[in-house]
C-alpha positions as CSV (number, residue, x, y, z in Angstrom):
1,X,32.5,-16.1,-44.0
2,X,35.1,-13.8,-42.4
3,X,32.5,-11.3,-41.7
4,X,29.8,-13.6,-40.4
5,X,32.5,-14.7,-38.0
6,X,33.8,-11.0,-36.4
7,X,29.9,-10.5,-36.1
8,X,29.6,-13.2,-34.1
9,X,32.3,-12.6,-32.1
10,X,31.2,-9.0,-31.9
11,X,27.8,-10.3,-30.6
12,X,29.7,-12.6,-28.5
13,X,31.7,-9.8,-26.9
14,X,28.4,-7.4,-26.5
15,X,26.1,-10.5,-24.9
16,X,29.4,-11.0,-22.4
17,X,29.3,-7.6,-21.3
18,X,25.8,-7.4,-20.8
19,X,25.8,-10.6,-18.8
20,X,28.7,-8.5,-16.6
21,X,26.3,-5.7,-16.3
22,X,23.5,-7.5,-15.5
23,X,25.5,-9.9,-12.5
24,X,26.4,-6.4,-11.3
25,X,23.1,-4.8,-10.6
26,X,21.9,-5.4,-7.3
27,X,18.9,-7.5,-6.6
28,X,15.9,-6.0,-5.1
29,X,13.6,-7.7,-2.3
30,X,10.0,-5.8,-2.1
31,X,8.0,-6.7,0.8
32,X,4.8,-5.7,1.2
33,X,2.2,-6.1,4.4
34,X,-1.3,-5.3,4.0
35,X,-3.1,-2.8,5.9
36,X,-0.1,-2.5,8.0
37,X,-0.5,0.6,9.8
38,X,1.9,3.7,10.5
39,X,2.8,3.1,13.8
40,X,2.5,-0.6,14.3
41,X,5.8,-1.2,14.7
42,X,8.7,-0.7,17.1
43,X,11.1,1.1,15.0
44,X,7.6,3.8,14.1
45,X,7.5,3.8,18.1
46,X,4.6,1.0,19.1
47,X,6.1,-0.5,21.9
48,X,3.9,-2.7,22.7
49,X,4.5,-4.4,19.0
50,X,7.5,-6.9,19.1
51,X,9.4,-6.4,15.8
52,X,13.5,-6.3,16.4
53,X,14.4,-7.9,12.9
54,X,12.0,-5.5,10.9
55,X,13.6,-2.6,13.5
56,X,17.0,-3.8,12.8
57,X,16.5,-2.9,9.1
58,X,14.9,0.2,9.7
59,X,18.1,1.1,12.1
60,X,20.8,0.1,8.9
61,X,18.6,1.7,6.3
62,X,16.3,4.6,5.6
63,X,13.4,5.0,7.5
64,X,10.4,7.4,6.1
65,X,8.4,9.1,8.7
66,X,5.9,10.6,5.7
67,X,5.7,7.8,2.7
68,X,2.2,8.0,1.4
69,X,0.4,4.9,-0.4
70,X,-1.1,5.7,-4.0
71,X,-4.5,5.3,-2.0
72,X,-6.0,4.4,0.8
73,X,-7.1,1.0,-0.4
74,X,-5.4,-2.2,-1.6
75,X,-6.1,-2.7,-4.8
76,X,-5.5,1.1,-6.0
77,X,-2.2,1.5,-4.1
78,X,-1.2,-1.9,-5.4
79,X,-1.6,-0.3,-9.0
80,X,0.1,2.5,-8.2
81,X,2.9,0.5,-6.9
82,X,3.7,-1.4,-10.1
83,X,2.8,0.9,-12.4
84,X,4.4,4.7,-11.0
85,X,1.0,5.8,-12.0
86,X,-2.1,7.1,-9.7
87,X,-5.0,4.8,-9.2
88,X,-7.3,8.5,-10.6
89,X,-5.3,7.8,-14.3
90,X,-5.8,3.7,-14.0
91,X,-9.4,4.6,-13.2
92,X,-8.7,1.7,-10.7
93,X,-9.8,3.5,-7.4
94,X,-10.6,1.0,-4.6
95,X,-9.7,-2.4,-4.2
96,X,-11.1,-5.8,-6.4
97,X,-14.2,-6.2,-7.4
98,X,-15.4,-3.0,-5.4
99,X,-18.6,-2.1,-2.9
100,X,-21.5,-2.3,-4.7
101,X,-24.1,0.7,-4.6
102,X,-26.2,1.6,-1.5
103,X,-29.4,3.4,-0.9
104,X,-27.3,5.5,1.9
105,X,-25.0,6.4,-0.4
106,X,-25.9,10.3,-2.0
107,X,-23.5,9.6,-4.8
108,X,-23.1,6.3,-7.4
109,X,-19.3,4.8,-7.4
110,X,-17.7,5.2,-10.9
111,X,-17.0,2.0,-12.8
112,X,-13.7,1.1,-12.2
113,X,-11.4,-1.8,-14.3
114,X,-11.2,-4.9,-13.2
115,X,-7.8,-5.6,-13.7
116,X,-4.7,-3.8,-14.1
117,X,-4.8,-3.1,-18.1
118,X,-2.2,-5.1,-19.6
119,X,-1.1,-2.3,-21.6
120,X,0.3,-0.9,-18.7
121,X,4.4,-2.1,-17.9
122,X,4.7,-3.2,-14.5
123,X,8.1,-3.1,-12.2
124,X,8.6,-7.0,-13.3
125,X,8.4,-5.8,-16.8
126,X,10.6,-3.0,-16.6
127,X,13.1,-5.3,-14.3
128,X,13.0,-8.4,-16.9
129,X,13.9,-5.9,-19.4
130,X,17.3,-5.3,-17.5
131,X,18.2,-8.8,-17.5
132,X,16.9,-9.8,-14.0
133,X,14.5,-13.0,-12.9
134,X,11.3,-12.1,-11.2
135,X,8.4,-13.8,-9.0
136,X,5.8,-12.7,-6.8
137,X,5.1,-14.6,-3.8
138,X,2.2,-13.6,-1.6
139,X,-1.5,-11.7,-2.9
140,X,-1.6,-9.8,-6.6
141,X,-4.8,-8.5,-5.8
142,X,-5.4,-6.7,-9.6
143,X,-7.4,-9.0,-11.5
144,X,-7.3,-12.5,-12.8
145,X,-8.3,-11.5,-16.4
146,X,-5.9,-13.0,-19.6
147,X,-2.9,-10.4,-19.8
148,X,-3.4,-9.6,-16.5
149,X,-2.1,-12.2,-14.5
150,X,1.5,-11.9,-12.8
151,X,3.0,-13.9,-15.5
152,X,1.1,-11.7,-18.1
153,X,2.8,-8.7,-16.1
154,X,6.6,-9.3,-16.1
155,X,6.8,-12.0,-13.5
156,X,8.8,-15.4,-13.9
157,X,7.1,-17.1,-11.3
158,X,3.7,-16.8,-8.9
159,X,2.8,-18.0,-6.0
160,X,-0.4,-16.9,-5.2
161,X,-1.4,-19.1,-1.9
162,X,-4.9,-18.4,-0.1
163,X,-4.7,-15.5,2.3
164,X,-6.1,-17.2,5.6
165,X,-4.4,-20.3,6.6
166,X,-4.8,-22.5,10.0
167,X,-1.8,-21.5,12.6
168,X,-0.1,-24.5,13.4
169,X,3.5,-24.7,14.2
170,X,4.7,-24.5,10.9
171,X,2.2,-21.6,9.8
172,X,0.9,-18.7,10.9
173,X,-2.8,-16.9,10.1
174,X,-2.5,-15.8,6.7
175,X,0.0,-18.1,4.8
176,X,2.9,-16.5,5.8
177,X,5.6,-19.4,6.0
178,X,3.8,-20.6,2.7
179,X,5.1,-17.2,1.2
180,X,8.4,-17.1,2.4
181,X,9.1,-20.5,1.6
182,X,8.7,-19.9,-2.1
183,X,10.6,-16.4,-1.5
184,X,13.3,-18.0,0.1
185,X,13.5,-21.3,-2.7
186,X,13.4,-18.2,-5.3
187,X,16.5,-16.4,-3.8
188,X,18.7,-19.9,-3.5
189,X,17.5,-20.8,-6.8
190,X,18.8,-17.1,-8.4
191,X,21.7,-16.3,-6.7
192,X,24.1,-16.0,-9.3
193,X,22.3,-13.6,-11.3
194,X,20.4,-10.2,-10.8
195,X,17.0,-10.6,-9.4
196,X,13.1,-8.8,-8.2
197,X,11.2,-10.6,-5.6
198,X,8.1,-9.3,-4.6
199,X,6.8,-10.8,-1.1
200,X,3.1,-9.4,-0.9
201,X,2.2,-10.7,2.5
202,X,-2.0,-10.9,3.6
203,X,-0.7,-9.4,7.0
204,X,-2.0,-8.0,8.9
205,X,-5.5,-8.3,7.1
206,X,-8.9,-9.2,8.8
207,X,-9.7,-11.6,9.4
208,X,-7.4,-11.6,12.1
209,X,-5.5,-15.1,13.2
210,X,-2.4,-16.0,14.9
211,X,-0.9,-18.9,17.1
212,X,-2.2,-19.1,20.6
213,X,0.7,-18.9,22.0
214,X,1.6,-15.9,20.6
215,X,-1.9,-14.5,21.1
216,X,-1.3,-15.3,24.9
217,X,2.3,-13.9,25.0
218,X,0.6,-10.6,23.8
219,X,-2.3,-10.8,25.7
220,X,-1.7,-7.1,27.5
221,X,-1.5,-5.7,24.2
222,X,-4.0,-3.3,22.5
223,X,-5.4,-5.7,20.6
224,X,-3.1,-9.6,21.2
225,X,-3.9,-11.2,18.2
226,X,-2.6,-8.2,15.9
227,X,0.4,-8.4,18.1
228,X,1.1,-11.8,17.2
229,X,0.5,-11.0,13.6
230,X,3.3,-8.6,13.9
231,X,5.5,-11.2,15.7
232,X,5.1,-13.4,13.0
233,X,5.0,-11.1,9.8
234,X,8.9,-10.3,11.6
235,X,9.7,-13.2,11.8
236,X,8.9,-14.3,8.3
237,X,11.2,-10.8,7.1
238,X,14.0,-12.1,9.6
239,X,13.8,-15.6,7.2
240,X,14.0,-13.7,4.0
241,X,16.9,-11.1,5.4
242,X,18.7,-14.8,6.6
243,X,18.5,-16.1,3.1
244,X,19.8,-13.1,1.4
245,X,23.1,-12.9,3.8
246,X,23.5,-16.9,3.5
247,X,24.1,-16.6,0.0
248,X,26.4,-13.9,0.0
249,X,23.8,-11.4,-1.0
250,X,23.3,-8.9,1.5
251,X,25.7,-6.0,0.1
252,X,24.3,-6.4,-3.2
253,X,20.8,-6.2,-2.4
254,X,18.0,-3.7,-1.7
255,X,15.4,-4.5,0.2
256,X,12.1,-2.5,1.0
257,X,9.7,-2.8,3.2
258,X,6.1,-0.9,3.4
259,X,2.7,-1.3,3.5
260,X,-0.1,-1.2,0.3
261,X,-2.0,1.4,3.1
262,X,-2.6,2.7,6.6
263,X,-4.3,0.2,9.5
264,X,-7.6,-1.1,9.6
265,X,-9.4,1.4,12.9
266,X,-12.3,0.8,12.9
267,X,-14.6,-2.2,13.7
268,X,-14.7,-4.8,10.4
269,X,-14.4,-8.6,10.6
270,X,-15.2,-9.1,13.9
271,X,-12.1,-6.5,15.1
272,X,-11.0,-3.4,15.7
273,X,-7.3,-4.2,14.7
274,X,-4.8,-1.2,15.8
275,X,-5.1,2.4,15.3
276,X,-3.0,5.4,13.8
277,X,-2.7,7.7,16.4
278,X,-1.3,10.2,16.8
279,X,-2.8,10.5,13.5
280,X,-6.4,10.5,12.6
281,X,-8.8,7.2,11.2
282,X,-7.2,4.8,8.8
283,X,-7.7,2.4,5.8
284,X,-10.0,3.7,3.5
285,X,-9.9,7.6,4.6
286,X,-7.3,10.5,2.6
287,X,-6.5,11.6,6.9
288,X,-2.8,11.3,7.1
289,X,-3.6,7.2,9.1
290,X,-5.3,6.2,5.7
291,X,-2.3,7.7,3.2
292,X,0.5,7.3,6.0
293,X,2.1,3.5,5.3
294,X,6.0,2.6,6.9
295,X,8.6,2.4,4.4
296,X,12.5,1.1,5.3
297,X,14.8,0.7,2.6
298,X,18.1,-1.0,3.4
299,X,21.1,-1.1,0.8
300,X,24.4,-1.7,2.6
301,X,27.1,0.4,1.8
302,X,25.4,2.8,-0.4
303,X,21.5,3.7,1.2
304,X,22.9,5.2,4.7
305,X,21.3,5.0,8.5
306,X,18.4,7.8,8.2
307,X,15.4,9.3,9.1
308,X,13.8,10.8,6.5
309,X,11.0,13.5,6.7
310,X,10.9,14.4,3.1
311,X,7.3,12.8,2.0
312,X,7.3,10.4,-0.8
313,X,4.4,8.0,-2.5
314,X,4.7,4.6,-3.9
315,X,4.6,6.0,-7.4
316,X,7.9,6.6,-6.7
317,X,9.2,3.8,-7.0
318,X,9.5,2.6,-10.9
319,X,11.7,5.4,-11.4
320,X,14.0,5.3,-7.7
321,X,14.2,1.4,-8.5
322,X,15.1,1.9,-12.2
323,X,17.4,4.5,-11.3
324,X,19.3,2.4,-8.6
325,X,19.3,-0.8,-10.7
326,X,21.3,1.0,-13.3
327,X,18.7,1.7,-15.6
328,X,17.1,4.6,-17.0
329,X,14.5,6.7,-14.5
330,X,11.9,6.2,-17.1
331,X,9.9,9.1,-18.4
332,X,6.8,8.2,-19.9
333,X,3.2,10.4,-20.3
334,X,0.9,9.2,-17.3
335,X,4.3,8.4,-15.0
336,X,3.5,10.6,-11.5
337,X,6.2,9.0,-9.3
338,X,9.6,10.8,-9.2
339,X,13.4,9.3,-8.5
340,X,14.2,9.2,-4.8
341,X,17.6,8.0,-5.6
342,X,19.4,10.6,-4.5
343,X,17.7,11.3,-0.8
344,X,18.1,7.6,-0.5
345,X,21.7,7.9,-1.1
346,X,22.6,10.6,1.4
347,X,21.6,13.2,-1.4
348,X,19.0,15.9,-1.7
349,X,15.5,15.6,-1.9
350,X,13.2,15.7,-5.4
351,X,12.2,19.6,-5.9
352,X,9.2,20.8,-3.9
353,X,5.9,19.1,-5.1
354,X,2.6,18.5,-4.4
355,X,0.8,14.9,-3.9
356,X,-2.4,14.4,-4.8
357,X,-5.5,11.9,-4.2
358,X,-8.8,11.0,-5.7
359,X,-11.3,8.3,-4.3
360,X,-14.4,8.6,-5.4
361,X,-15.8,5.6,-3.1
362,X,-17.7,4.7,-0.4
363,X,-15.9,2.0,1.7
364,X,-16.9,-0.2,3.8
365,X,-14.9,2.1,7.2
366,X,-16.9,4.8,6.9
367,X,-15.7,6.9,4.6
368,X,-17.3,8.9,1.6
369,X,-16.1,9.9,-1.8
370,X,-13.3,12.8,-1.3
371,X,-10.3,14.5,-2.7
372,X,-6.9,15.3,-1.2
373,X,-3.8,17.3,-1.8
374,X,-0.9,18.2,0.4
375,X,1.3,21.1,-0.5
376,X,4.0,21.7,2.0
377,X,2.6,21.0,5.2
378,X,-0.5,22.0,4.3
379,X,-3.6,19.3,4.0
380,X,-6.4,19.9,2.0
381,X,-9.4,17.2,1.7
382,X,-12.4,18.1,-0.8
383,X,-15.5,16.3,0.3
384,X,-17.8,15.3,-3.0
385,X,-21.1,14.8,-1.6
386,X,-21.4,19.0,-0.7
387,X,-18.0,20.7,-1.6
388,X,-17.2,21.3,2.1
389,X,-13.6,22.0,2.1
390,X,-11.0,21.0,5.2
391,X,-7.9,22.6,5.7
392,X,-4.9,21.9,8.2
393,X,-1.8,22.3,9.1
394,X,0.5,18.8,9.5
395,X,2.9,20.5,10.8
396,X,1.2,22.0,13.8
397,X,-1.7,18.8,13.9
398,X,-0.2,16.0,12.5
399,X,-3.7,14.5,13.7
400,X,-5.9,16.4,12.1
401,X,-8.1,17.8,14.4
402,X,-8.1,21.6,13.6
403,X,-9.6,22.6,10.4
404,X,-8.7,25.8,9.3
405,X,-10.7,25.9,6.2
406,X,-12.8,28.6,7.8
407,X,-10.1,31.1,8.7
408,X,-8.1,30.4,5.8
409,X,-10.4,30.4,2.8
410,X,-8.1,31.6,0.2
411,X,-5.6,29.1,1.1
412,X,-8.0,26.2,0.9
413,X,-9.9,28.0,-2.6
414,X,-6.0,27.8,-4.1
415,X,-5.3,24.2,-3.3
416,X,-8.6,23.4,-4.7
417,X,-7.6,24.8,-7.8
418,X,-4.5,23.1,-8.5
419,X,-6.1,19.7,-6.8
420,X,-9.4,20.4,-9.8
421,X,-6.6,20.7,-12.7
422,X,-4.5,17.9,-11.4
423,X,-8.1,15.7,-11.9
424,X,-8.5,17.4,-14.8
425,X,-6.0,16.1,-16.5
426,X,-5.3,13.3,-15.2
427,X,-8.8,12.6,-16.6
428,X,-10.2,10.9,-13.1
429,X,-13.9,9.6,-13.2
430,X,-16.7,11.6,-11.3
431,X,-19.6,10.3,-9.6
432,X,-22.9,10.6,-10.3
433,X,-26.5,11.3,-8.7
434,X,-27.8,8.4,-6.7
435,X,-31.4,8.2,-7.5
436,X,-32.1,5.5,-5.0
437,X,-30.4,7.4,-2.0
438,X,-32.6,7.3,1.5
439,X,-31.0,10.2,3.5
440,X,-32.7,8.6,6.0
441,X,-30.6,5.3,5.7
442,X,-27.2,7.8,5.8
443,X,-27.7,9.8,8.7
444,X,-27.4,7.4,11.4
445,X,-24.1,6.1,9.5
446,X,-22.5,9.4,8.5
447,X,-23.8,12.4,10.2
448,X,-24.8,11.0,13.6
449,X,-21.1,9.3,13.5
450,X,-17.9,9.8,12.4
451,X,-15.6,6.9,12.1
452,X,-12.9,9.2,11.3
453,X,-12.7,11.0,14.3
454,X,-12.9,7.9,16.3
455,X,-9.9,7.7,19.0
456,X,-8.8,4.3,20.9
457,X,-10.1,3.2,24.3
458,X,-7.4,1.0,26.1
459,X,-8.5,-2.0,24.3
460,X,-9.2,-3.4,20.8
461,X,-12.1,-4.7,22.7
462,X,-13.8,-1.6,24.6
463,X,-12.7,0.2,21.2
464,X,-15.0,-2.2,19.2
465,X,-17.7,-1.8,21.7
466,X,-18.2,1.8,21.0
467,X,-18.6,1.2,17.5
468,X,-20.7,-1.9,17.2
469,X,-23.9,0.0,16.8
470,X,-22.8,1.9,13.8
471,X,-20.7,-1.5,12.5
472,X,-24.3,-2.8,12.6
473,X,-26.0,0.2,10.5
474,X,-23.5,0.3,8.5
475,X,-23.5,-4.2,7.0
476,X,-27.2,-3.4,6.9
477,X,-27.2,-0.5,4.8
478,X,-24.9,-2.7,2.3
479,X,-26.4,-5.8,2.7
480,X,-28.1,-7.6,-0.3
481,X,-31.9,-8.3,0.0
482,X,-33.0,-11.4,0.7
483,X,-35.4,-13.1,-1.8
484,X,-38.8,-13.1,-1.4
485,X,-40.3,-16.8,-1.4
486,X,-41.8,-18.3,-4.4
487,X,-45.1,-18.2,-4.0
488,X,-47.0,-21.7,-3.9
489,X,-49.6,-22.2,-6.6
């Protein structure tokens, strides 16, 4: 009896402490916008884009000028983001349920997953397993499947609202008071104890929709309903920044902010939403306006005012969250991202490495299936349909416009090398032959024009002029046949 009793109060003692431990790890806040581009936002220089609260952040915190997304695409990136693995190694490459196969398509898309594997351990996982609550508010976008939902992944709580909603004066275009309702019930409701919330926001996704009122307040703007969209979407962070210091929270809590991928540039859904310049296309390309997302992270007190240039990718953050939250940077086979910690901190970067990208996809912007790496300040993009090989130079054309693949072959046969054994063993997926392709049907689409290269006119509008014709090649080219009618008897 003695000795059941001092192990009880020995497991007293121990759950005690790591109740202490636990109430002494800061919270984290992770919000995410979608298809938020790299300069949409004051603090990343778009004037015309009124964001002071989401500025605010950016001028207390760190600010990355080169934070790549796992992938140019939603659904990949998203992966990336929970799991510090590349989309290549979750053979999830594009986003949820994927483009089907086209006749101007030279190349068949892999089979991807359709969900994130539950065998994988997610953020949530990893933070439930340091004592803290979790919930996601906002879109989840990796698959619906049993053991794949949020609360089959490590998360307490979803709230998983539709992503278009009618602006009134209680909501905006894509559910965003819904979201940050919830967000803000979940921080009053935890408090008093360590915890992750995840606010995936649908802004600024097409289709496009905002209040009138803020539309016509932003009317001179490139394009005014996007404007309002980033009104509101900084609003909505101001809500969730007001919650967090009314409870007491705001030393003791990190918050990110960043995007699942670059801007949506060309014309889809009716618009032609922003654009990346000064650097080249967007969503759905491996140019530096496809990979190049906004990323702020704000700690008071220990994450100090910066600008960082260092380049970082969203796999980095399972171990730079781990790390910060008093846990172990975990190292597991498969893990890609590395701790930021550190730089965060006022430290020194992560040693010199190279970031790689594989999308073997055809997506509904323009773009074909392609590889990536950046070394340095050195870009290289592998093109699967022929080989061709582009080469440049961030530092001297951040926009991508000089290809030095040409002048510079050993340099671009080198990265080629180590981008081939970084596929290798990441064991990617490779496309295959079309048989059905009509190089007829592609050249009006990709040869005659490319989206890529695309640059702004003044407006959204004259912008989405210019393209319309290849807009309209392009939804044919994918579009399903229609039946033929039953013949009568």
């Amino acid at each position: 009896m003695r000795l059941f009793r001092c192990l009880a109060t020995l497991a007293a003692v121990v759950l005690t402490i790591s109740a202490a431990r636990a109430a002494d790890r800061p919270n984290v806040v992770f919000i995410l916008a979608d298809d938020l581009g790299i300069n949409d936002l004051g603090c990343y220089g778009r004037a015309e884009h009124a964001t002071p609260r989401i500025d605010d952040l950016a001028a207390r915190g760190a600010r990355f000028t080169s934070a790549y997304s796992g992938l140019s695409i939603c659904s990949a990136s998203r992966a990336a983001l929970m799991t510090g693995k590349s989309p290549s190694r979750l053979h999830l490459t594009t986003f949820l349920p994927g483009r089907p196969d086209a006749r101007s398509q030279m190349l068949l898309h892999p089979e991807i997953v359709q969900n994130l594997p539950s065998s994988e351990v997610t953020l949530a996982e990893r933070f439930k397993a340091l004592g803290y609550a979790t919930a996601i508010t906002g879109k989840w976008h990796l698959g619906n499947a049993p053991g794949s939902k949020p609360t089959d992944q490590g998360f307490d709580e979803a709230f998983l609202p539709p992503g278009a909603s009618r602006p009134s004066a209680d909501e905006g275009g894509k559910s965003e008071y819904a979201i940050t309702k919830k967000a803000i019930d979940f921080i009053d409701r935890h408090k008093d104890e360590p915890f992750f919330l995840y606010v995936a926001h649908f802004t600024p996704h097409i289709v496009l929709a905002a209040k009138p009122e803020l539309i016509e307040k932003n009317r001179d703007a490139f394009h005014p309903t996007y404007a309002a969209m980033m009104e509101t979407l900084d609003d909505v962070v101001g809500m969730v920044l007001d919650a967090i210091d009314r409870n007491g929270l705001t030393e003791n809590t990190i918050v990110v902010f960043t995007s699942d991928n670059g801007g949506l540039h060309v014309l889809e859904g009716g618009a032609v939403p922003t654009h990346a310049t000064p650097f080249r296309a967007g969503k759905g390309y491996l140019y530096e306006g496809g990979l190049r997302v906004p990323l702020i992270v704000a700690w008071p007190g220990r994450v100090p005012a910066a600008v960082i240039d260092d380049p970082t990718i969203n796999e980095d953050f399972t171990p730079t969250l781990m790390e910060l939250c008093g846990g172990p940077a975990p190292v597991e086979p498969g893990l890609e991202g590395v701790s930021i910690a550190r730089l965060l901190q006022g430290g020194a970067p992560p040693s010199p490495r190279s970031f790689a990208f594989h999308f073997p996809h055809y997506t509904n912007q323009g773009s074909r299936p392609a590889g990536s790496l950046r070394e340095g300040d050195w870009k290289l993009i592998e093109n699967y349909e022929d080989g061709r090989l582009e080469l440049y130079d961030l530092a001297a054309d951040p926009g991508e416009r000089h290809d030095l693949a040409a002048e510079q072959p050993k340099r671009a046969g080198e990265m080629r090398a180590i981008l081939d054994l970084w596929r290798t063993t990441s064991d990617v997926q490779f496309n295959a032959p079309n048989p059905d392709f009509d190089p007829a049907m592609a050249k009006p689409i990709y040869r005659d024009f490319d989206a890529s290269a695309v640059r702004p006119l003044a407006t959204a509008a004259e912008t989405a002029e210019l393209m319309r014709p290849w807009r309209d090649l392009m939804n044919a080219a994918v579009a399903k046949p229609k039946p033929k009618p039953a013949e009568r008897p």
